[in-house]
N, C-alpha and C positions, 0 to 999 in steps of 0.2 A: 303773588308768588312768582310769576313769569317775571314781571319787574323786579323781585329782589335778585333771582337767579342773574337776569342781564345784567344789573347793575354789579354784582358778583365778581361776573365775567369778565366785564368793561376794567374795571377797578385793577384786577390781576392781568390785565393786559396793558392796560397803562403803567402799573407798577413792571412789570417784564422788561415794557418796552424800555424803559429808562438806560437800563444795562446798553455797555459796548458787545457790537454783536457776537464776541468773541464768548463774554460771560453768558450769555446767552446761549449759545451753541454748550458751553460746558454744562448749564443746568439743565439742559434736554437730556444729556449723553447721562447726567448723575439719575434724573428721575425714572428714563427709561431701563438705565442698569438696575435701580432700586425692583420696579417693576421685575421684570425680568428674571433677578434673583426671587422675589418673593413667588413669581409664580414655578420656577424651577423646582425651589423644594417645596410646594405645597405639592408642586407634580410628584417630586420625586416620594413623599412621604404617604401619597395614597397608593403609590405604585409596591411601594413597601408592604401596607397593608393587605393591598391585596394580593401581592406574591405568598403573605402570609400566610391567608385565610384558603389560598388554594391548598398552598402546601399540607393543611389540617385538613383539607379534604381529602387529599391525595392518600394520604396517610391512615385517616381513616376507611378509607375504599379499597386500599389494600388489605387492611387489617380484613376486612370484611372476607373478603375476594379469597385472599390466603387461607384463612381458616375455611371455608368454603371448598376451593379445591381439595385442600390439602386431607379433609377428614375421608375421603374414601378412596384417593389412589394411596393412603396408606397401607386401603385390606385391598391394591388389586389385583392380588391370584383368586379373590376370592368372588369376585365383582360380577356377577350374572350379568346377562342382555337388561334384564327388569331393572336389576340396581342401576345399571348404567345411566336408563331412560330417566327415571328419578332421579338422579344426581346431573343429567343433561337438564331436567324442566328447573331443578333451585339454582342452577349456575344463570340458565337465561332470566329466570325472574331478576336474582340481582342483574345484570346484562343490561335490563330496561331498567330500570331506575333512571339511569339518566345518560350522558354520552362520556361522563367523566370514566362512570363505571365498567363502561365497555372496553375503553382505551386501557384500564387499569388489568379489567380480564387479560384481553389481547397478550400487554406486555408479562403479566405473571405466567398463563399457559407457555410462550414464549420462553419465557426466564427457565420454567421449568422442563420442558421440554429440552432443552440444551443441555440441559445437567443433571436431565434421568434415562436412563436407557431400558432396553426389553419391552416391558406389557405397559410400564408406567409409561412411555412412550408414546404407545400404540395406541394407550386410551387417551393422553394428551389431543394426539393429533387425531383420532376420532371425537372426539368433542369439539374442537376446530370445526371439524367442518360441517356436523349437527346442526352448529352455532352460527353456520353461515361465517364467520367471521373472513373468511376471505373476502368476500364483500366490501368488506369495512376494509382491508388492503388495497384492493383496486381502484376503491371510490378517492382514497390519497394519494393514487398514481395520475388522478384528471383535476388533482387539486394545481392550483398556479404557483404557491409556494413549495420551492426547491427541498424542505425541512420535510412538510408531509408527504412528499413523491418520495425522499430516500427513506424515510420511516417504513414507509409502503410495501419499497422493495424491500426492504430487512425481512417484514413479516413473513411477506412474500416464498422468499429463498429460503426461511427456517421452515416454514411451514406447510409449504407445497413441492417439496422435491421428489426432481422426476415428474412434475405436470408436465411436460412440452403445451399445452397448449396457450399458456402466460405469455410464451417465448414473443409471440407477434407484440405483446406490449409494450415490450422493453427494446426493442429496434430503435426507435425514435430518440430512447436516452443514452443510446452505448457510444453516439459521440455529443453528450451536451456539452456546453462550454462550462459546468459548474464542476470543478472536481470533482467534490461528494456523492453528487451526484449521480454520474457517471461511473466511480468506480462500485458504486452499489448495484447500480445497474449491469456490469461486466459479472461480478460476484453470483448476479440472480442469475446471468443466462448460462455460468458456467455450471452452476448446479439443478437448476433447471430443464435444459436442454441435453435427453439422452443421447441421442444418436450422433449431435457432433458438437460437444460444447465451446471448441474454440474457436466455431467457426469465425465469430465476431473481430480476431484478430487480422485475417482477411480485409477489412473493412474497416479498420480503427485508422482515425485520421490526428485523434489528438493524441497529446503527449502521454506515455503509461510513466508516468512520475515515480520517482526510485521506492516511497511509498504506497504510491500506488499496486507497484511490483511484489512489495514482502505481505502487502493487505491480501492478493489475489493468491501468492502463493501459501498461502497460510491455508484459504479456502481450497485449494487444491488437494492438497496433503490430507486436509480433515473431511474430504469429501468419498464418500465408500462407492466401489463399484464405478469409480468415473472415467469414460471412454478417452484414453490418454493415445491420440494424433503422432503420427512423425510432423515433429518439429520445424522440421529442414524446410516443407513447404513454404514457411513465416519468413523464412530467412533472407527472400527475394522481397519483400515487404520496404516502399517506398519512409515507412515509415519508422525512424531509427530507433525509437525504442521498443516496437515491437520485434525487431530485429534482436536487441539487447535482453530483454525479456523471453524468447525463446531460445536463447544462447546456454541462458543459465537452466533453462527445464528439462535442455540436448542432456546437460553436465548433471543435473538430479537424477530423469529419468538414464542416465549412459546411453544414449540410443548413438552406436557408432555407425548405423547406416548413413549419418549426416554428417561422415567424416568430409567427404568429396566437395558440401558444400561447404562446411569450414573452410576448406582451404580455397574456397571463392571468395571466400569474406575478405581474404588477405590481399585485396585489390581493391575494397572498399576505403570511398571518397573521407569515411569518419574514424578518424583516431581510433576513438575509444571502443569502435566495432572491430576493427584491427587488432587491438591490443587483449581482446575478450576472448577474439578468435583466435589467436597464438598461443594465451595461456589455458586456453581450452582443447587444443589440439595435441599441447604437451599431457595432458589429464587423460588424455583418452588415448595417450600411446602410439598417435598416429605416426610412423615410421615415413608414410609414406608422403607426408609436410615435410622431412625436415632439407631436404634440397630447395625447397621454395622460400622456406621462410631463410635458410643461410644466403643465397642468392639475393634475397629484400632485406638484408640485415645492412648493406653498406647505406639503404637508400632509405632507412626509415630513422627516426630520431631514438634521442635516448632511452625514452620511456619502452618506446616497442622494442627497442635494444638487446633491454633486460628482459622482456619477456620473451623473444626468442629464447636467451639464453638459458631461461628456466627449465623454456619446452626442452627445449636441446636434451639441455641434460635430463630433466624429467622420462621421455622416451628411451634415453639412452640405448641405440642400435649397436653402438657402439664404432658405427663408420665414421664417425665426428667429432674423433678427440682431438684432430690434429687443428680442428677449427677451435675448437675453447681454448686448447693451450696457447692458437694461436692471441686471441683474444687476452686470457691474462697475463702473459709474456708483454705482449707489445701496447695495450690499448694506455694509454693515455689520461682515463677518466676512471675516479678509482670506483667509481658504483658500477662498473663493467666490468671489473678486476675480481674485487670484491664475488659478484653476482658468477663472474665464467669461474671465479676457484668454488664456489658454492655446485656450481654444477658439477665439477670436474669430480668434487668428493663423491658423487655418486657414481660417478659414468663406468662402465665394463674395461677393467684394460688400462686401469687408470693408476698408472705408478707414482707418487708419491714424492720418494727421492731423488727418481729421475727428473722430474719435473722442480723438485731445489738446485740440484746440479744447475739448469739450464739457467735457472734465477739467477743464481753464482754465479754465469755469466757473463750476465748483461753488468752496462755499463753505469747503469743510472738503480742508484739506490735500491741492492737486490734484499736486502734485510726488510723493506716494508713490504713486499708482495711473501718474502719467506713467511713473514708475520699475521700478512692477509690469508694465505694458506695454512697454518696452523689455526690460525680463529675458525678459518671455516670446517677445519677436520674434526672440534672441539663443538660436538654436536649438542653442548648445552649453552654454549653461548654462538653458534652461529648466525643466531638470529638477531 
């Protein structure tokens, strides 16, 4: 048998050899492709199945799990200490079944909890924690894959707020380099941590991504009883989107104690801090910006141009008409023109005709700025 195999061998090897090395080379490249594809979809066709077979598990473990919960926080005004405990021992029985069943509990309490309030609530998250299930949280926070560590925190943050004492676990992830990560972790320590949730911005090195920003402020807003900081402290913060990120929570929460430092900002090295800070100081009516920002208007570019001239007019003190009119009289560029006659309709003091006459004027095409100034007194299409 060993003889027939060698001679086999020998046979397809002298037959191979014959070919120029070139043909040679090609029927490796075909046999290994052949190979290759046949093992791809025999992979991909049990990967199939078994995505299948989990999913009917999944499916069926919910099913379970649902009706399970769901039959006695139906009656729970009505729910004694005794019911409770008996409806605590059939939830852990199914619980152990296996690890599928747990993960399925976890995210259905979870689900529900989110989307019942009052007692159905209060018995959710007492059964939680009967059920130990926190446990099952923190043990995916020491896992090495990035998926079960944010899973983790999720639980985590729905299910234990107001614990502080989590807070020391999530230190280690509030700068990872995994987005997801990271901003689930920011999420967990701001609802988790009473006494100073934002402390972490302090100490955040990576980027809060424009995402990152509406994910956390979402959390904010839906988060009850949460000790909300003067902002302005961030605002000296090395790192510029936590700078930009507390800009806009100055302008949600209005906190005009941080007018002072606004108008530090307006010496900041970044545009787009600059430009945050001007139409933010217009918002919050600071009167006492608008000499600095008219002073930095010759030295800053267009973009900030315009948002001076919003502020401007947005505070409108009324000391600074003779600056916008100077602007759309003489400026040059029409998104200037345009933006000072846009403030100007607002401003105290702000004549109208007077300000056609002077159009009238001028030498250079006074009919398009007459034109710019009716668009913009024509408060349905100003914009």
């Amino acid at each position: 048998m060993n003889k027939q195999n060698y001679s086999s061998v020998k046979s397809f090897y002298e037959w191979f050899n014959q070919y120029p090395l070139f043909i040679e080379i090609a029927i490796v490249i075909i046999l290994l492709s052949v190979v290759l594809f046949i093992i791809g979809n025999v992979s991909l066709l049990f990967k199939r199945i078994f995505d299948a077979y989990h999913d009917v598990r999944i499916k069926k473990a919910k099913e379970l799990v649902t009706a399970e919960l769901t039959a006695d926080l139906m009656m729970d005004d009505s729910l004694t200490d005794h019911d409770f405990d008996k409806y605590a021992i059939r939830i852990r029985e199914l619980m152990l079944k296996n690890r599928l069943f747990k993960q399925v509990l976890i995210d259905q309490v979870i689900f529900y909890h989110r989307n019942f309030t009052d007692s159905t609530s209060r018995i959710l998250q007492k059964l939680f924690n009967q059920l130990n299930l926190a446990d099952s949280a923190l043990k995916k926070l020491k896992r090495g894959a990035w998926e079960l560590r944010a899973k983790g925190l999720k639980e985590i943050q729905e299910m234990m707020t107001g614990e502080s004492n989590y807070v020391q676990l999530l230190n280690p992830l509030l700068n990872d380099k995994n987005n997801d990560l990271r901003i689930e972790a920011q999420a967990a320590y701001i609802r988790l941590h009473k006494e100073n949730p934002f402390k972490f911005l302090a100490h955040t090195t990576e980027e809060l991504l424009e995402w990152h920003q509406i994910l956390l402020c979402e959390i904010i807003t839906n988060t009850p009883n949460l000790e909300v900081p003067e902002f302005r402290i961030y605002l000296r913060s090395k790192n510029e989107s936590v700078c930009s990120f507390c800009i806009k929570l100055i302008e949600y929460y209005q906190q005009l104690d941080a007018i002072p430092d606004l108008i530090n900002l307006l010496d900041h090295p970044s545009q787009k801090i600059r430009a945050a800070a001007v139409s933010l100081l217009g918002k919050l009516d600071a009167e006492q910006a608008e000499r600095l920002m008219i002073a930095k208007f010759p030295m800053e570019d267009l973009k900030i141009q315009l948002k001076i001239l919003e502020s401007v007019g947005e505070i409108g003190s009324g000391e600074n008409l003779t600056f916008l009119q100077t602007q759309f009289l003489e400026s040059e560029e029409f998104t200037l023109v345009k933006t000072a006659g846009c403030a100007l309709v607002n401003y105290p003091f702000f004549d109208k005709e007077e300000l056609i006459q002077e159009v009238n004027q001028l030498d250079d095409s006074p009919l398009a700025r007459e034109t710019i100034l009716n668009h913009c007194t024509n408060v349905l299409i100003r914009n």
